[in-house]
C-alpha positions as CSV (number, residue, x, y, z in Angstrom):
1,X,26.6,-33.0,-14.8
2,X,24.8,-30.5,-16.9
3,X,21.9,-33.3,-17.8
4,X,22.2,-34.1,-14.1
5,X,21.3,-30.3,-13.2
6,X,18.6,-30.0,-16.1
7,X,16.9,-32.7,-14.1
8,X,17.0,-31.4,-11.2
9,X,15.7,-28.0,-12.5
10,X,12.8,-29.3,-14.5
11,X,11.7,-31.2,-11.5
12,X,11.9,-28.1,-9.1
13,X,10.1,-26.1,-11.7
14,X,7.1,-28.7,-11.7
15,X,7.0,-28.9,-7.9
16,X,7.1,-24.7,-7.5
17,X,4.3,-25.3,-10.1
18,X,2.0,-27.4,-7.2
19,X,3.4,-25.2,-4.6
20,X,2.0,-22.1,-5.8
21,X,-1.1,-23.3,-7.0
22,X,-1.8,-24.7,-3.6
23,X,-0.7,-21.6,-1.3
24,X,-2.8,-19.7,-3.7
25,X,-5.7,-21.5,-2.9
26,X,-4.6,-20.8,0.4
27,X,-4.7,-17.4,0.2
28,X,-1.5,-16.4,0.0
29,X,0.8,-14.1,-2.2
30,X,3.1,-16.0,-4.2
31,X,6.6,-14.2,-5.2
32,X,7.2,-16.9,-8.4
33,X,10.6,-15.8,-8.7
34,X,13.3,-18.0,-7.2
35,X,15.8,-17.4,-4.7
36,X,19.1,-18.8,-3.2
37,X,19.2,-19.4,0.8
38,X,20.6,-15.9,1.2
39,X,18.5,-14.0,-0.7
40,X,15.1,-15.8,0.6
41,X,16.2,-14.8,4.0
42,X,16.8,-11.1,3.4
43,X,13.7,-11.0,1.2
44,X,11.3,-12.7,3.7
45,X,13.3,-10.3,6.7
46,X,12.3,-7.6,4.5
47,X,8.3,-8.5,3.8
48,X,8.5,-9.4,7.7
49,X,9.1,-6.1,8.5
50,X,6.6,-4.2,6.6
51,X,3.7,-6.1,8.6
52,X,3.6,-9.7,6.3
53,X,3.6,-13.4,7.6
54,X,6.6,-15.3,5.0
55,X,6.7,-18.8,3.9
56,X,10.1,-20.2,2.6
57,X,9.1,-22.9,-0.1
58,X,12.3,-25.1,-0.6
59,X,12.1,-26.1,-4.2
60,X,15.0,-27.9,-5.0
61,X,18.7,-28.1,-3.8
62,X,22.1,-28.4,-6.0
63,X,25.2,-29.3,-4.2
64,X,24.9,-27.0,-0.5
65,X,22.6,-24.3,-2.0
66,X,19.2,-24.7,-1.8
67,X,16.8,-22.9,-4.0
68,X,13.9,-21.2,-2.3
69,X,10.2,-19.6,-3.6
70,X,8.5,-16.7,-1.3
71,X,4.4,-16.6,-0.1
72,X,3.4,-14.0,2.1
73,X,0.2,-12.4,3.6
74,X,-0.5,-10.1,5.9
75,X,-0.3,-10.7,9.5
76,X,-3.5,-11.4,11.3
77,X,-2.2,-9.5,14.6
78,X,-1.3,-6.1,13.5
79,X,0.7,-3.8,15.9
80,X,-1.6,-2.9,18.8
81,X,-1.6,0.6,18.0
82,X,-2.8,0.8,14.8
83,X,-1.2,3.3,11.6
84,X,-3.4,6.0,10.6
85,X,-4.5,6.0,7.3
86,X,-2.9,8.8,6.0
87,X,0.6,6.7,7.4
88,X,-0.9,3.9,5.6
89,X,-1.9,5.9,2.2
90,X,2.2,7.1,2.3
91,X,3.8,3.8,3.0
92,X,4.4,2.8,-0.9
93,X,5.2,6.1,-2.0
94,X,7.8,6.4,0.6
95,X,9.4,2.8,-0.1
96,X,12.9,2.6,1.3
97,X,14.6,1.6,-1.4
98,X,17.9,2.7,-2.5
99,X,17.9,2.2,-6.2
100,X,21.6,2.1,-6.6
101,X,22.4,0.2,-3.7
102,X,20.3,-2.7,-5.0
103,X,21.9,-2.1,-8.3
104,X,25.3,-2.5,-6.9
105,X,24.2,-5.7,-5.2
106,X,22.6,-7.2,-7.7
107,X,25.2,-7.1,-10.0
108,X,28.6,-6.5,-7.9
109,X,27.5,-8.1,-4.5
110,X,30.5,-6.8,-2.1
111,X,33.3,-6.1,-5.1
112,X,33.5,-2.4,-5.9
113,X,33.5,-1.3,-9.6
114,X,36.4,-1.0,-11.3
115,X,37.1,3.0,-12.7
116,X,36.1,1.7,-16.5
117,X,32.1,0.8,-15.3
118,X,31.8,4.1,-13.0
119,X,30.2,7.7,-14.6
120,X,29.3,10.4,-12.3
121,X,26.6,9.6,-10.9
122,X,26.7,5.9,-13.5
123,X,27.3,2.5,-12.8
124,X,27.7,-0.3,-15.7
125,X,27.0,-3.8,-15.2
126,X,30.0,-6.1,-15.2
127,X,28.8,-7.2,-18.8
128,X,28.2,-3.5,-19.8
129,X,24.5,-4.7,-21.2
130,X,23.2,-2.6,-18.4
131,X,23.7,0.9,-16.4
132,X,22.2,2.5,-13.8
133,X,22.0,5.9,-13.9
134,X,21.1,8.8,-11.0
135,X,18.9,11.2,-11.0
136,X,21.4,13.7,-10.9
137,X,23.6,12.0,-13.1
138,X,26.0,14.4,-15.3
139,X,26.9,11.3,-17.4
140,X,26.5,11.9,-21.6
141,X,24.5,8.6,-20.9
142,X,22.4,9.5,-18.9
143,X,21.7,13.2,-21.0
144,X,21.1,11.0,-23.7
145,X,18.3,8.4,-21.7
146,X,16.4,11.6,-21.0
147,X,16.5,12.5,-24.3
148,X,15.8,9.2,-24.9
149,X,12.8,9.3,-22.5
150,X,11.4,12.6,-24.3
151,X,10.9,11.1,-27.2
152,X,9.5,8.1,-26.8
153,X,6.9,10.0,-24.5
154,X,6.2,12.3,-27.5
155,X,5.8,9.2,-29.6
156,X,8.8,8.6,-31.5
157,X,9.0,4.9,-30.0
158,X,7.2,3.1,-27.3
159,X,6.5,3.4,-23.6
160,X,4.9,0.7,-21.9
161,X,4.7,-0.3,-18.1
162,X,6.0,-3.0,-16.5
163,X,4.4,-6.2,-14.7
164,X,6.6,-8.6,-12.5
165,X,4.7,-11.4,-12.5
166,X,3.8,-11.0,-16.4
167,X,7.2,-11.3,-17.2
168,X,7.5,-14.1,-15.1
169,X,4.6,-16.1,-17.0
170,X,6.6,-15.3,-20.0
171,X,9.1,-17.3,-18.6
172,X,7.3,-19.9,-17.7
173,X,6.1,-20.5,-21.1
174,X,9.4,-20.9,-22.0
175,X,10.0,-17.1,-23.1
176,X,13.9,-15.5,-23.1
177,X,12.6,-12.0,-24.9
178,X,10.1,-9.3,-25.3
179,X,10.6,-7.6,-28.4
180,X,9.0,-4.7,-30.0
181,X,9.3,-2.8,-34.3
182,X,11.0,0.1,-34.1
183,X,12.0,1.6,-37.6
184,X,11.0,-1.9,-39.5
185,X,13.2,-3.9,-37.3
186,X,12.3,-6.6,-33.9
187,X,14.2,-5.5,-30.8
188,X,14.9,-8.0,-28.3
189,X,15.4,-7.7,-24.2
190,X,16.1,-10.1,-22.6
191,X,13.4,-10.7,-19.9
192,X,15.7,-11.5,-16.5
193,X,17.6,-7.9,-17.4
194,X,14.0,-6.6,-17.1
195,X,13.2,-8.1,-14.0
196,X,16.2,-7.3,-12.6
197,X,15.3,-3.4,-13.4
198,X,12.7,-4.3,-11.9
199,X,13.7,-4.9,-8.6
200,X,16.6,-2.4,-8.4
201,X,13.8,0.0,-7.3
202,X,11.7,-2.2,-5.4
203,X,8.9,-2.5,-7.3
204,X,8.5,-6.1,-8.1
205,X,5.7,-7.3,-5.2
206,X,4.2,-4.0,-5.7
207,X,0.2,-3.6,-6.8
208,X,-0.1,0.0,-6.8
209,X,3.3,1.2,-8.8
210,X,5.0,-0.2,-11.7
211,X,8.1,0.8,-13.3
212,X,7.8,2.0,-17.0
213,X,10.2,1.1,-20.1
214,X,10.9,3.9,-22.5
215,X,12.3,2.8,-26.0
216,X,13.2,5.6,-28.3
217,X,13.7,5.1,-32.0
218,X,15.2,8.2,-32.4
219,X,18.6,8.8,-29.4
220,X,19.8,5.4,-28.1
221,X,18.0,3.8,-31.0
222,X,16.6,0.4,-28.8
223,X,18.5,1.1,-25.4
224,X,15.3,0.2,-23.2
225,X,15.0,3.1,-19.8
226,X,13.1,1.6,-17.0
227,X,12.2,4.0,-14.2
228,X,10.1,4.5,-11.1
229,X,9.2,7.9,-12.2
230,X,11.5,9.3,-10.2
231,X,14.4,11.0,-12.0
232,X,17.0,7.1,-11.5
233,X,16.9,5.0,-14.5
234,X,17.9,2.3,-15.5
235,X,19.6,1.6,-19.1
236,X,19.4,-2.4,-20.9
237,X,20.7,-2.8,-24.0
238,X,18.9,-4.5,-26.6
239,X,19.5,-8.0,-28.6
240,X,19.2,-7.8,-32.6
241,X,17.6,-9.9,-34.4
242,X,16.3,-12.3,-31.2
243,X,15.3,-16.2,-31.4
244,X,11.8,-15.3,-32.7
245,X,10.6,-18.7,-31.4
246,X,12.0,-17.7,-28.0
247,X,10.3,-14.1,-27.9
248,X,7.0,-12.3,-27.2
249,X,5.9,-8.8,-27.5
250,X,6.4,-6.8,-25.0
């Protein structure tokens, strides 16, 4: 069964391959990530709403569950009263994005956290290789990722922004981890925990805003911080000594 599935996969992966080159000469926006039935639709409802015609790519099917790819453009027939630019200049900055409620969906669906994963103001995911920490968060964690976060800016460690659709040509060329030195030693993170930073704040079809990754080599020695810049954060923990062959820097 497992050969059976690889199949299947690897011959998905080639037709998403055609697919997106040909809706790209098209001139559509391609969302390369892939996407059960149920999260294409409340992706596509989503891009729908904010003003975008949405293709639903089928790419391959396993069992009942069909695996989907998103394009989207924007609509030729606007609303018929047009936004005023400064509505149109605030629309990103005021995204409607609930970082933790994505957080909790993306890694607890509709199950609520047991006591051990829960902080104030912290949520762990279920394999504890991740966190998500508010704003306003009391958490010693979360003290400790600002700390983090100051000295990495003040250059004890790196700090480097973070694109989407880099990390998912990484992956296509059969990357697992971005890596970077810190204190004579290669980090690894593993590139779907990045993504999926990523997109707990909403930032992964975004142009004009990226989410940054702060690694300190000095508190939380290779814990990696991704934030929007605004105060949530979220916390991956990093693999030692990563397949090499498997890895690229970040």
């Amino acid at each position: 069964m497992h050969i059976q599935f690889r199949n299947i996969w690897e011959q998905g992966l080639s037709r998403a391959s055609r697919i997106i080159s040909d809706l790209k000469a098209k001139g559509w926006n391609v969302d390369e990530d892939l996407y059960f039935s149920g999260q294409a639709e409340r992706e596509a409802r989503e891009l729908e709403s904010e003003g975008y015609l949405v293709q639903k790519q089928p790419i391959m099917k396993w069992g009942d569950e069909e695996i989907y790819l998103l394009a989207y453009k924007p609509s030729p027939n606007p609303p018929t009263q047009p936004q005023t630019p400064p509505k149109q200049q605030r629309k990103e900055p005021q995204r409607t994005v609930d970082p933790e409620a994505n957080f909790r969906w993306i890694f607890w669906r509709k199950r609520e956290p047991e006591e051990e994963y829960l902080g104030d103001g912290l949520i762990m995911s279920p394999d504890r290789a991740m966190a998500f920490a508010s704003s306003d968060s009391t958490d010693r964690i979360a003290r400790n990722a600002e700390e983090a976060i100051r000295d990495a800016s003040a250059g004890h460690g790196v700090v480097e922004e973070l694109d989407y659709q880099t990390l998912l040509e990484h992956q296509r060329n059969g990357m697992k981890y971005v890596t970077v030195m810190l204190n004579g030693k290669p980090y690894g993170y593993d590139i779907d925990k990045i993504k999926k930073a990523i997109r707990v704040f909403g930032l992964e079809r975004s142009k004009t805003q990226h989410a940054k990754a702060y690694i300190s080599d000095q508190t939380l020695e290779g814990v990696m911080i991704v934030t929007d810049g605004s105060g949530n954060k979220v916390l991956i923990a990093p693999v030692l000594d990563p397949d090499l062959t498997l890895s690229t820097p970040l």
